[in-house]
C-alpha positions in Angstrom: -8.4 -32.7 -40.0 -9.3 -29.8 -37.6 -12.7 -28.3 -37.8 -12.4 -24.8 -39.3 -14.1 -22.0 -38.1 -15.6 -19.7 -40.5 -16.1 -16.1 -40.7 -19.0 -14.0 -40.7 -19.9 -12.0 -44.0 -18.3 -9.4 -45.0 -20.2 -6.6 -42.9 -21.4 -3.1 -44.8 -22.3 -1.3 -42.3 -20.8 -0.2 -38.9 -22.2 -1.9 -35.3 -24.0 0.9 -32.9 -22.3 2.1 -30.2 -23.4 1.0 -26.6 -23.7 4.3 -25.5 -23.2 7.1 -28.3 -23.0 10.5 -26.0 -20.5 8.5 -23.7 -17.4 10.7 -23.4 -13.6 10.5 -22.3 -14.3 12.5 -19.5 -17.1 10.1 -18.2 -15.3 7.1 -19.1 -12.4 8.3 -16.8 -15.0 9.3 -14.1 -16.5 5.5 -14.0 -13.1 4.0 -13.8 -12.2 6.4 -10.6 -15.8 5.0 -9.0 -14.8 1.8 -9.2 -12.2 2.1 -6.7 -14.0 1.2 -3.6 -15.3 -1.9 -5.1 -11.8 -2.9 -6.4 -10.1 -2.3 -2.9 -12.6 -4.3 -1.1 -12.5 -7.4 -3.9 -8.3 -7.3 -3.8 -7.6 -10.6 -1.5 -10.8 -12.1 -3.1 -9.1 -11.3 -7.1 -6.0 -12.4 -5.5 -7.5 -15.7 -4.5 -9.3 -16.2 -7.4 -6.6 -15.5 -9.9 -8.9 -12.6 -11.7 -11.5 -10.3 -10.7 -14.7 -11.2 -10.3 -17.1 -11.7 -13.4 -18.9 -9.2 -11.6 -15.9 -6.6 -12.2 -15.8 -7.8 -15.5 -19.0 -7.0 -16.4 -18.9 -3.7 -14.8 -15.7 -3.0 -17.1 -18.0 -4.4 -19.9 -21.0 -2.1 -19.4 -18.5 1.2 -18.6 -17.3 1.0 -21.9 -14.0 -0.5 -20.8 -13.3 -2.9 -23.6 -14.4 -0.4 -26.3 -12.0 2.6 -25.4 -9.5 1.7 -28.1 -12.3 0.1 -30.4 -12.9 1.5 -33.6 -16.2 3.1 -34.1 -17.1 0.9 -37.6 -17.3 -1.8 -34.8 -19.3 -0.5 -31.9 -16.4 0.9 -30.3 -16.1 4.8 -28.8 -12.6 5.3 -30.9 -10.9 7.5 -28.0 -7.3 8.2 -27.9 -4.7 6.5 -26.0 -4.4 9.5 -23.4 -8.1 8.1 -22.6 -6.8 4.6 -22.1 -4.1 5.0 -20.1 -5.8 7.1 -17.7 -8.7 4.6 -17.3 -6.1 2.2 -16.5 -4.5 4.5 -13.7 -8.0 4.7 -12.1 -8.4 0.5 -12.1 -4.4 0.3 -10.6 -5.3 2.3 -8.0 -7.9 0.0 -6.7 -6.3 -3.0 -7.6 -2.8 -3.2 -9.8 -3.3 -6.9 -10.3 -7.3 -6.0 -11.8 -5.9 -3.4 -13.8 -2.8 -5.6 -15.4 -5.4 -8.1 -16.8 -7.9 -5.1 -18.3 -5.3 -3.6 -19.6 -3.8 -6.4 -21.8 -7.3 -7.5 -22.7 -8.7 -4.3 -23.4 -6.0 -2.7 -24.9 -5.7 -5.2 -28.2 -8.5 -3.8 -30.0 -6.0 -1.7 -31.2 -3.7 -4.1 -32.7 -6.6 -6.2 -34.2 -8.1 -2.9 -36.2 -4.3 -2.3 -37.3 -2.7 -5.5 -38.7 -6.4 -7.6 -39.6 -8.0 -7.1 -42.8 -11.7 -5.6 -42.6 -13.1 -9.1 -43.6 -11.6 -10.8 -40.6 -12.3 -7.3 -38.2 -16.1 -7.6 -39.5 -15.8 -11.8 -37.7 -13.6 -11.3 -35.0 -15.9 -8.3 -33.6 -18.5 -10.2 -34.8 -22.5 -8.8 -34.9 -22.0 -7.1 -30.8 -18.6 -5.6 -31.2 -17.8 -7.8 -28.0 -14.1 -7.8 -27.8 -11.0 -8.7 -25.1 -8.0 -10.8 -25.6 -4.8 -11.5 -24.2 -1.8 -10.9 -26.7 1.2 -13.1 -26.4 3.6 -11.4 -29.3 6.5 -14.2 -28.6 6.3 -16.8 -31.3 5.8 -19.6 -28.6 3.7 -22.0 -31.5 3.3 -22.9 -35.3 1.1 -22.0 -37.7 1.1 -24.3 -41.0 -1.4 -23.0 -44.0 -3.4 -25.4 -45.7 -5.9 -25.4 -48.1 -8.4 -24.2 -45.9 -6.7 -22.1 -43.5 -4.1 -21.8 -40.9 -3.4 -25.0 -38.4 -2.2 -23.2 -35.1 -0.7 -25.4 -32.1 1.6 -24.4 -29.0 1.5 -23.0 -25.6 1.9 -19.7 -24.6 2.5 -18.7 -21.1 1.4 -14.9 -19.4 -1.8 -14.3 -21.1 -2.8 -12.0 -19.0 -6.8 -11.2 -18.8 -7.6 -14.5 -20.8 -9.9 -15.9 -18.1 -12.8 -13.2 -19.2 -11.3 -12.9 -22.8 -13.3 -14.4 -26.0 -9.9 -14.3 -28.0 -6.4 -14.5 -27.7 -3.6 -13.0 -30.1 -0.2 -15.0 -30.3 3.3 -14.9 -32.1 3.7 -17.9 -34.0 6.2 -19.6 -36.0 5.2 -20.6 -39.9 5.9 -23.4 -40.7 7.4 -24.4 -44.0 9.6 -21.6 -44.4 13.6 -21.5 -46.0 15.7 -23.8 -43.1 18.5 -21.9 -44.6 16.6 -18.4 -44.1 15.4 -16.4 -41.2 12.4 -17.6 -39.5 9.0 -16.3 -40.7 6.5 -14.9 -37.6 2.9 -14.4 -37.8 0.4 -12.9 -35.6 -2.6 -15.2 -35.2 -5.9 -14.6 -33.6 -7.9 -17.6 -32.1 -11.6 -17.5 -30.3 -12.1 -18.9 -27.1 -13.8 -21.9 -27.8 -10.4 -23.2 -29.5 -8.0 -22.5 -26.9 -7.5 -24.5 -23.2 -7.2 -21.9 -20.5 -4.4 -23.7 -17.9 -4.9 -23.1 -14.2 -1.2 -22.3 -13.6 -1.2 -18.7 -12.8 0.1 -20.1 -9.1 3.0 -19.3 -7.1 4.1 -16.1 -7.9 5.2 -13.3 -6.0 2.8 -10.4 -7.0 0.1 -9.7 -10.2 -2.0 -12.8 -8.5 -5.2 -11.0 -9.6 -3.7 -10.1 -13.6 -4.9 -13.7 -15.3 -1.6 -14.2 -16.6 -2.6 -17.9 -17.1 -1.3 -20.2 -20.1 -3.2 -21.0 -23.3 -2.2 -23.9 -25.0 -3.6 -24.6 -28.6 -3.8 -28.4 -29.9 -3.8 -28.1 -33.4 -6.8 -25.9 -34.2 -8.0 -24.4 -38.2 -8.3 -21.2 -38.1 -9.4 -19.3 -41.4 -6.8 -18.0 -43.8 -7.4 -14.1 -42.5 -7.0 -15.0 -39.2 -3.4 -14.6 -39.5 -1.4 -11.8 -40.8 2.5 -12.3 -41.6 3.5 -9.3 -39.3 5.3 -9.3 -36.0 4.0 -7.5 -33.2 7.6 -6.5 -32.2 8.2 -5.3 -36.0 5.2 -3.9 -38.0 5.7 -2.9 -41.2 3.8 0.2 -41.0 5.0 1.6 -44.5 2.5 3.9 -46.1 0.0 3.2 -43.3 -1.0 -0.4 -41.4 -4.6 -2.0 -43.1 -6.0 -0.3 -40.0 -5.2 3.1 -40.9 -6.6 3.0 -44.6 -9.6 0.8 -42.9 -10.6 3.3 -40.0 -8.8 6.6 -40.8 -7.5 7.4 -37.6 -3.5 7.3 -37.5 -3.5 6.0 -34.5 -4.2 2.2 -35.8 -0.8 2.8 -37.5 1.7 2.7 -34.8 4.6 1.0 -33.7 3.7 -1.4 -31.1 6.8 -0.9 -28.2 5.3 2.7 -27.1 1.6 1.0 -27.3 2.9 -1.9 -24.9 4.5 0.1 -22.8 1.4 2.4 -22.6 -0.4 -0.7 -21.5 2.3 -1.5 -18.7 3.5 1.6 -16.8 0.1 3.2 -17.0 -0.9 -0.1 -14.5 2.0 0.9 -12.6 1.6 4.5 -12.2 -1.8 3.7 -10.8 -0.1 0.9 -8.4 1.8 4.0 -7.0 -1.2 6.2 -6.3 -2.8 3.3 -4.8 0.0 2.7 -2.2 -0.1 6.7 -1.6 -3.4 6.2 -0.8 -2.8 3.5 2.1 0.1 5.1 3.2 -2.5 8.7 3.9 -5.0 5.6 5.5 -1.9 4.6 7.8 -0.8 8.0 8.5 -4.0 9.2 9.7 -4.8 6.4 11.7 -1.7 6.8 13.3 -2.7 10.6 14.3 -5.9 9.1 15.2 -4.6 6.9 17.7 -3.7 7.0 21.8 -2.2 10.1 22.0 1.2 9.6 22.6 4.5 11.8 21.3 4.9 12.6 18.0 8.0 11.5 18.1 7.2 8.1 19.7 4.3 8.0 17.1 7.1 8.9 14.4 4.8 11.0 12.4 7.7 13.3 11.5 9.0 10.2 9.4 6.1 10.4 7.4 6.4 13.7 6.1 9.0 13.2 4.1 8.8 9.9 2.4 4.7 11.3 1.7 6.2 14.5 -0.3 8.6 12.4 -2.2 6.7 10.0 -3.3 3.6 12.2 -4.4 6.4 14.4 -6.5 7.7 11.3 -8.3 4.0 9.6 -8.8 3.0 12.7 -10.4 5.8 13.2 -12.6 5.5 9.7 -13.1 2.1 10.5 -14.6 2.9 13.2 -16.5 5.4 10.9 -18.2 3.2 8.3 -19.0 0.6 11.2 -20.6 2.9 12.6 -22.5 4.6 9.5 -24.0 0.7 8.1 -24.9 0.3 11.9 -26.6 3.6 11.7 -28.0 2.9 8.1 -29.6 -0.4 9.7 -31.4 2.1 12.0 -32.7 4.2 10.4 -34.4 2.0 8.0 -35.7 0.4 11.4 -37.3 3.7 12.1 -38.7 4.8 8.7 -39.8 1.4 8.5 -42.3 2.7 12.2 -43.7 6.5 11.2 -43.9 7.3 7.4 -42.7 10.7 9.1 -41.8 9.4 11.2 -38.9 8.2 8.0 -37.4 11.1 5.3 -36.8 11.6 2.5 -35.0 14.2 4.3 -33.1 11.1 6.8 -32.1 9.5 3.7 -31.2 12.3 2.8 -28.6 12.4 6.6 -27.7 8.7 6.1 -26.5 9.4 3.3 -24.5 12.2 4.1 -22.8 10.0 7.4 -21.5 7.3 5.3 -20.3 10.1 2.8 -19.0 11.4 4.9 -16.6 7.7 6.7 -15.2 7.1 3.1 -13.8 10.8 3.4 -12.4 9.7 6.5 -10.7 6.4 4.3 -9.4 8.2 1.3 -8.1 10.8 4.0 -6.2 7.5 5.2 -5.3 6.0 2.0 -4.0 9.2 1.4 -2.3 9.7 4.6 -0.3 6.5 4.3 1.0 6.4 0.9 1.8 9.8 0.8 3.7 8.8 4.2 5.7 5.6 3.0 7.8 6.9 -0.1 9.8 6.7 -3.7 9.6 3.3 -4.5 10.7 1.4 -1.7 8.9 3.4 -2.5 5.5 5.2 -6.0 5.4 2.3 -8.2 7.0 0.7 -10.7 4.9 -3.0 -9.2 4.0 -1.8 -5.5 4.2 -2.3 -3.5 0.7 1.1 -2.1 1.1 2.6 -5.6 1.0 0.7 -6.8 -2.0 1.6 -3.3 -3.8 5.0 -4.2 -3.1 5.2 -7.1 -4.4 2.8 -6.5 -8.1 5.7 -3.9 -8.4 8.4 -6.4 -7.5 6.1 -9.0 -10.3 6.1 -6.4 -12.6 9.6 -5.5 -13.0 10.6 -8.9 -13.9 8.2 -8.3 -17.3 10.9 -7.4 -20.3 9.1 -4.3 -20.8 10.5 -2.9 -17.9 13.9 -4.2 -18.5 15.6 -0.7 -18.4 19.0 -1.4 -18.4 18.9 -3.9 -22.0 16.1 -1.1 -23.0 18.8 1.5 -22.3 22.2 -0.6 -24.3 19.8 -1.3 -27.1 18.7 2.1 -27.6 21.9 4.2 -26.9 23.5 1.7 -29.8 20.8 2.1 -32.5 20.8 6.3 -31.5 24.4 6.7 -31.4 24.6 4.7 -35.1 22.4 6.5 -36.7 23.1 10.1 -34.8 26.8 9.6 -35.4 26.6 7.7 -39.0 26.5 10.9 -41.2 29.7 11.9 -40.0 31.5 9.5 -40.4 31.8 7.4 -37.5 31.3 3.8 -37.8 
């Protein structure tokens, strides 16, 4: 039989926060300083699969972790505006960086939503030290015993699990009705249980994101370490545990606009980030021998420089107002759970969706508009900007197309429904 871990006591009071005067405004502010350090480390967090521990604990002490945190547990409690523009900052010094904070940061938020407060007062423990990967495809089993829940399985692209101390997954319970559909849990398992696989190898872009493997070999994990939700369907009916726990609406959301918050606000950042090199190529280009303009072809940088700023920034705007427009409804969904559906959900999504579509056109423009040598050369930002895009639009969240079939077909049924039309 397993060992089991065992939870804390119940806890009565709330942790301290790190810093208590720390505000969104200088949490944003610490991300943008970053940059320099994150450009220089890129072929080193490439290399290494992750950034540095030193990075990590740099996130760590900047409040990183903590944005989405609830304040019972040592966390600053800001709003996912906050988030995703703290994510921007770390893309634009390194996307791959940024795509492993982000998904280890960023589940805070689904742990104060779906756990009850006995197994929030364990999993964030007596520090409020918190990161983990979330893997919401049921990739495992989870059979209950007596004393809790026996997890095994692998799940592949956990991204940020090399500096996480817990991973979330979908899993399968077992034991269910052959006959019936199948029933999905969402389990949460500390480090010490879980085999990190050195297999994030081979891939085209994200080299620096973590996205490694976890496999699980039959570990006990207490009974309120798993909740019988699914992170792709929450039941957030009269408001999630999370709500009713914290009081802040925005533990009760649906999860597709949160994960695509997580996603294109990377993205958006990867755009700025090639803007930037493409202004460090264009100025050294007008620093050079002189020569022409039109030998130097600096007139062909005009253009593709106005374009891409125009779509980055609407691209931004996008991704700002879908996180504002998730807080919303998840406002409206505790008042009336029918100004909150799933189709809302979808609506969300499809916004943020298409704001990294605007980024990788971006990304492309830019990258195709400066020559082969200063973009297409192996070790040249512009390259390995090009290809985290091309990496990260092989991710199912920015599946557009399906996105699009699956949301015209549930809007048109229920828009066209009442009158009549089946």
């Amino acid at each position: 039989m397993p060992k089991p871990i065992h939870a804390v006591i119940e806890r009565q009071t709330s942790l301290p926060q790190p810093e208590p005067g720390l505000t969104p405004d200088e949490v944003i502010r610490r991300a943008a300083a970053l940059r320099p350090l994150l450009l220089e480390d890129q072929a080193n967090s490439e290399k290494r699969g992750c950034c540095s521990v030193e990075m990590h604990e740099r996130f760590r002490k900047a409040g990183f972790y903590r944005i989405l945190q609830p304040k019972m547990y040592g966390g600053y409690e800001f709003d996912l505006t906050v988030f995703a523009r703290v994510i921007m900052e770390v893309g634009r010094g390194c996307p791959g960086t940024a795509w492993g904070l982000s998904l280890a940061s960023g589940h805070a938020l689904n742990v104060a939503a779906v756990f009850p407060k006995d197994a929030q007062d364990a999993i964030f423990g007596e520090t409020g030290e918190f990161c983990a990967p979330a893997r919401a495809v049921p990739s495992g089993t989870a059979t209950e015993t007596d004393d809790g829940w026996i997890i095994d399985g692998l799940w592949d692209y956990c991204s940020g699990s090399p500096h996480s101390n817990y991973a979330i997954f979908g899993v399968r319970i077992a034991g269910g009705d052959p006959a019936g559909p199948p029933q999905i849990g969402i389990a949460i398992v500390p480090r010490a249980n879980w085999e990190l696989l050195d297999n994030w190898r081979g891939f085209i872009g994200l080299h620096a994101s973590g996205s490694n493997s976890i496999r699980i070999n039959k570990v006990l994990i207490p009974k309120n370490f798993l909740v019988r939700q699914n992170l792709f369907d929450l039941d957030i009916t009269g408001g999630t545990v999370g709500y009713h726990l914290h009081g802040n609406p925005m533990y009760s959301g649906r999860m597709f606009g949160f994960f695509q918050t997580e996603i294109s606000s990377i993205l958006v950042g990867a755009g700025f980030a090639a803007l930037d090199e493409f202004e460090r190529i264009a100025r050294d280009k007008m620093a050079g021998p002189s020569t022409p303009i039109v030998s130097a072809g600096l007139q062909d940088l005009t253009r593709p420089y106005g374009i891409a700023l125009g779509l980055l920034e609407a691209a931004r705007n996008a991704v700002l107002a879908g996180a504002q427009s998730y807080l919303d409804y998840c406002a409206a969904g505790i008042k009336d759970p029918a100004a909150y559906t799933a189709l809302d959900d979808m609506r969300i999504q499809a916004g943020m969706q298409h704001a990294a579509r605007l980024a990788g056109e971006a990304i492309d423009l830019l990258y195709t508009s400066v020559g082969t040598s200063a973009a297409a050369k192996d070790g040249t930002r512009l390259q390995r900007y090009f290809r985290d895009m091309s990496m990260a639009r092989t991710n199912p969240g920015l599946a557009v197309e399906r996105a699009a079939v699956q949301l015209a077909g549930r809007s048109m049924k229920e828009r066209l429904a009442p009158a009549g039309v089946q």
